[in-house]
C-alpha positions, 0 to 999 in steps of 0.5 A: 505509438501502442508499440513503443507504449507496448514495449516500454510500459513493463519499465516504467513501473517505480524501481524499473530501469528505465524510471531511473534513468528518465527520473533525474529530468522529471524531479529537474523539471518539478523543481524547476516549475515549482521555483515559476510559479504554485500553479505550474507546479500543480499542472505539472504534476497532474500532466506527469500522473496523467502521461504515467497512468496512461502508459501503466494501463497500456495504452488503454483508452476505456479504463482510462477515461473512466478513472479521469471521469471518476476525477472530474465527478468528485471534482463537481461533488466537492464544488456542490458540496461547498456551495451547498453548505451555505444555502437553505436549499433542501432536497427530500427533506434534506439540506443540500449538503446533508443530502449531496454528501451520501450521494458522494459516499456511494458514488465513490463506493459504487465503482469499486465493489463493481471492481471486487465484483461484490456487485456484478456486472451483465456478463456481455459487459466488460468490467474496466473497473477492474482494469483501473489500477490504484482503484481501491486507493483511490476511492478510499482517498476520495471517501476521507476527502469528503468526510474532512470537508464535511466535517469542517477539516479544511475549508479551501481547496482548487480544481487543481488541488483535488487533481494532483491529490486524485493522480499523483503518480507516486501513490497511484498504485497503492498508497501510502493513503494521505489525508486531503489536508496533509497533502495539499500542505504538502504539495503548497509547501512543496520544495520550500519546507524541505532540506538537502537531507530530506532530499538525499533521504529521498535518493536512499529510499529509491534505492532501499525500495529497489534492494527489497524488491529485488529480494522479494522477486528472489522469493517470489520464484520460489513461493508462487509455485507452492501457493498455486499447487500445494498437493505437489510438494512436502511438508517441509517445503511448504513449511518453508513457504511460510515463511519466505512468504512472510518476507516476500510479501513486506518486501513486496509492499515495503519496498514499493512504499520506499520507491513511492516515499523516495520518488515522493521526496524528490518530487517536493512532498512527503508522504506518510510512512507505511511500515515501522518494523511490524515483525518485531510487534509482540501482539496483533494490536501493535502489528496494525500500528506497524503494517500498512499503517495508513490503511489502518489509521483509515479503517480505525478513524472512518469505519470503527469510530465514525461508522461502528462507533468505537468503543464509546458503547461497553466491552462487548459492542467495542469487540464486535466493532473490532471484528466488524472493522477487520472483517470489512477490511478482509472484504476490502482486498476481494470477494473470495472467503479467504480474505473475510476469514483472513480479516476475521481472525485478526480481529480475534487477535486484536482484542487478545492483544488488548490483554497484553502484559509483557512484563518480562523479558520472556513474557515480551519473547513468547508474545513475540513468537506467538504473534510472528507466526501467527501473522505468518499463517495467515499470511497463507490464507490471505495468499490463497483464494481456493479453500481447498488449496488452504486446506491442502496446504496446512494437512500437507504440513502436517501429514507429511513432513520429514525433518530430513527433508528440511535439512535437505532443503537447507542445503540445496536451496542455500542461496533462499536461506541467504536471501531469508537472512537478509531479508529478515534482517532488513524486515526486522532493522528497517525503521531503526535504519531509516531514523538513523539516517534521518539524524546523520548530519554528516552531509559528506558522509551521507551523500558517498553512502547514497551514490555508493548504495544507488550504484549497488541497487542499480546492479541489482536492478539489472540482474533480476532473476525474476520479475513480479508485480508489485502485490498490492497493485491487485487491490 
């Protein structure tokens, strides 16, 4: 069993062949349960997001009872939690709910800085917190479940329902991150608050998902070579980096989300949008709102307004809240400086951005400009753990770039410059062509334009030139 698991576990990745080709029977057999009967539904989905976790961690039994563990102790919290609120039971001075609700918080909390290695283990202990994938995800979905239930935002819930929310297999990875309540409606609601065209949206998403992440595979050949050894190369070819890394890296994530979306939508339920064109954001505020815009909404609702207080107590404490907020979201990827100095600098920017004044054309061009690229240089330190290899990195471009060179690269590298245009075409149309095709009423039209476009992305698909994982899966 270990070797068929062994063999088939790199394909059952969302966007892989082999997922094609076994999706059609479990989107049939989803829609079929979900026509039975609600609860097989549920049971359903739970037993796919079980079978699909298992094979995703190879097999491996310890990280994986672990997780379900995780699973079963919320499930137990939430059921104290409930039958709590209304008992005079008290513990410590505490009523019952105001004392178990912490108590979640940092149980749930615990694991995870285990796995950033904020709190380490005894070396003779293995970490298999760091072997659970979509941990990070997990945990911050669970964290907003407790807080809504705490605060009076949803009153029902099921064993069944934090189960499907907690393993749903399409955003087990890495997100999109969904509150309790959105989902559960979601997941009742299922295939009966969709249309065709939701579901055929669903079929162009996959497909998308799939062409971004070829593209971004395309650039990651290239770019992880420069980032790991930066002293070996030019200026001008690390100067290139830059900016393919910029792609790779909204490819990289947004064609997962698609995929995860896409998958989602076939499944019955409709998960959030993550990216809206964030290149195009003309300051570091609005880029927020556009990239990875659950984890944002996230840290602006459950850390800088309910944690730090927002910007309820003046100008300064609003700006430290600001910096505190985006530094802990540094933090949030992994205990290396780069991600602290990485989330630090965009809250710097964040509170210039909130002196934004693009009246102008030019105005709105130059706050543009600035913004691109300053999210493209951090995306450098973000990119690299070593501080050295930052340094390095940034005193080779300027030490030792030739004008010559870049047009050299220009034309040897030609087919990297194609797979740029492309791919910054569709970093900068890729929300305008999602509402268009959200609007399309054409049936006709819309169901030829998504076979014709699967067929392609399948093509690609089986001509990969290489293969990396999906990069938020690390976190």
């Amino acid at each position: 069993m270990f070797e068929i698991i062994d063999n088939c576990v790199q394909h059952l990745r969302i966007g892989y062949f082999l997922f094609l080709l076994i999706l059609p029977f479990i989107v049939g057999l989803s829609y079929i349960t979900a026509k039975l009967n609600l609860r097989f539904y549920k049971i359903y989905q739970i037993l796919i997001g079980i079978i699909y976790y298992f094979l995703l961690l190879e097999g491996n039994v310890k990280p994986f009872l672990l997780f379900i563990s995780l699973i079963l102790i919320n499930i137990i919290l939430m059921y104290i939690l409930k039958y709590s609120k209304h008992k005079n039971i008290y513990f410590f001075g505490l009523k019952a709910d105001k004392f178990f609700f912490p108590v979640a918080i940092v149980l749930n909390l615990t694991p995870l800085l285990f796995m950033k290695d904020y709190i380490p283990l005894l070396k003779i202990e293995p970490n298999y917190f760091i072997q659970i994938i979509g941990l990070s995800y997990f945990v911050l979905n669970s964290i907003s479940m407790f807080i809504d239930y705490y605060e009076d935002k949803f009153k029902e819930f099921s064993i069944l329902d934090i189960f499907v929310y907690s393993i749903y297999f399409p955003k087990i990875f890495a997100g999109p991150l969904v509150r309790f309540k959105d989902f559960i409606d979601e997941l009742n609601g299922n295939y009966k608050n969709k249309t065709f065209s939701s579901l055929n949206f669903g079929l162009f998403l996959i497909s998308f998902g799939i062409i971004k992440k070829w593209l971004a595979d395309y650039t990651f050949q290239y770019t992880s070579n420069l980032l790991n050894n930066p002293s070996g190369y030019s200026g001008e070819q690390l100067f290139i980096a830059i900016y393919l890394y910029t792609l790779y890296i909204f490819l990289d994530f947004s064609g997962y989300t698609d995929l995860a979306r896409g998958t989602s939508l076939l499944m019955g339920i409709n998960l959030p949008e993550n990216f809206k064109s964030p290149y195009l954001s003309k300051n570091l505020r609005e880029f927020w709102r556009r990239w990875h815009i659950t984890l944002y909404e996230w840290i602006r609702d459950y850390v800088y307004i309910k944690l730090l207080g927002g910007n309820r107590k003046g100008k300064i404490r609003t700006y430290i809240n600001i910096l505190i907020a985006f530094t802990l979201s540094g933090m949030w990827h992994g205990n290396y400086f780069n991600y602290i100095i990485w989330g630090f600098f965009h809250g710097i920017g964040v509170i210039i951005s909130r002196y934004y004044k693009g009246r102008s054309l030019s105005e709105i061009f130059i706050w543009w400009f600035t913004t691109f690229n300053i999210v493209a240089l951090l995306w450098i330190i973000f990119a690299i753990n070593d501080l050295n290899k930052i340094f390095l990195f940034f005193q080779n471009i300027l030490m030792d770039f030739n004008l010559k060179g870049l047009v050299a690269f220009y034309i040897s590298r030609y087919d990297l410059i194609i797979v740029m245009i492309v791919g910054y075409t569709i970093a900068f149309l890729d929300n305008k062509v999602k509402d268009i095709l959200q609007l399309l009423d054409d049936e006709k039209i819309y169901i030829t334009f998504n076979i014709l476009f699967y067929t392609f992305a399948l093509i690609l698909l089986n001509n990969k030139v290489a293969v990396s994982p999906f990069l938020y899966e690390n976190f």
